[in-house]
N, C-alpha and C positions, 0 to 999 in steps of 0.2 A: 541125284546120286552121282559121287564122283566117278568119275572116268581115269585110266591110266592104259596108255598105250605103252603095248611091249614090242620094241622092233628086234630082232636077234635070228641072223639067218639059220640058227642052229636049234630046229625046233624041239628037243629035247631039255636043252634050257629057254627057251623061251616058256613052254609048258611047268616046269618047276619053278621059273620066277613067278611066272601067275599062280602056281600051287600056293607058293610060302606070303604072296600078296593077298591072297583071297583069304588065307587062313587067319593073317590080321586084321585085313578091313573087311569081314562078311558081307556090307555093303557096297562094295565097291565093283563099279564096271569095269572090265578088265578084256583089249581089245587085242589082237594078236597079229604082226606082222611080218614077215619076211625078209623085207628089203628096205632100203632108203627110202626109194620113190612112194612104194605105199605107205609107208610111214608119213609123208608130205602132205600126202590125198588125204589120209584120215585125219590129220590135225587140219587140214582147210577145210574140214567137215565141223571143225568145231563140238563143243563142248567136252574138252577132253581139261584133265585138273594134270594130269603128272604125264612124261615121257621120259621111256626109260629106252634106251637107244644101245645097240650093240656099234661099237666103232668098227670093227670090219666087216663089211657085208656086200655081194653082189649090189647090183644095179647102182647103188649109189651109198657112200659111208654113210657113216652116223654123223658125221661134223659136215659132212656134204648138206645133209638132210637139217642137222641143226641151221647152219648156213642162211638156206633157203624158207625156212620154220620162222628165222627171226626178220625176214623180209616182210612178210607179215604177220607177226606175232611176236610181239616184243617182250610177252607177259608168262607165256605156259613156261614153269619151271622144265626143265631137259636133264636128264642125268644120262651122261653117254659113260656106257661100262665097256672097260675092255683091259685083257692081260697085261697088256704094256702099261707104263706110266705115261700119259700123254693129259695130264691135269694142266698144263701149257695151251696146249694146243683147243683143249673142252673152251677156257678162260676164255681164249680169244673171239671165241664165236657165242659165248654168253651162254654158255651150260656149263655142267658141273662134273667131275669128274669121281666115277666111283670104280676101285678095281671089282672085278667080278669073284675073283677068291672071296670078295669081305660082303659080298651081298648075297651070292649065294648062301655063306654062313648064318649070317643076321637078314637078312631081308634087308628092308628100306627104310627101318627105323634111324632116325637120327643124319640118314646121310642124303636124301630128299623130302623134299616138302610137297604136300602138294594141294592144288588152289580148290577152298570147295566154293 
């Protein structure tokens, strides 16, 4: 069963992005985070297919947390959401950039993939 980690310190959308992801993939595990750091923990827990990462957040960002994700994990796709334009900044650390206006709307078709 795939996995997709939601890191987003703002649990009211983190709980709607797993709403509108669950409602796509009925199979899909869908794991809930906080902050950076746990977001770190739970991917070196492995088997996770998709991360979907808020870029501001307590204890540690989302490019903090990708960062450190691709130190050992060079493979899990990353999509780091956030209001600003920072598709620059996602690039350089080897994720992808999605605004959260266009995924709250559509969910996550077409703008992550993710590994089953």
């Amino acid at each position: 069963m795939p996995k997709i980690i939601i890191a987003d310190d703002d649990q009211n959308l983190r709980e709607a992005l797993a709403d509108s992801i669950g409602a796509l993939y009925e199979d899909m595990h869908i794991v809930q985070v906080g902050d950076g750091r746990a977001l770190v923990e739970r991917v070196r827990e492995g088997g996770c297919s998709l991360v979907l990462t808020d870029f501001q957040m307590p204890e540690m960002d989302g490019l903090e947390a990708t960062k450190r994700i691709r130190e050992f994990d060079k493979q899990i796709p990353i999509c780091v959401l956030s209001a600003r334009d920072i598709r620059i900044e996602a690039l350089r650390y080897g994720a992808h950039y999605v605004g959260k206006d266009a995924i709250i709307r559509q969910g996550t078709e077409g703008y992550c993939q993710f590994n089953e």
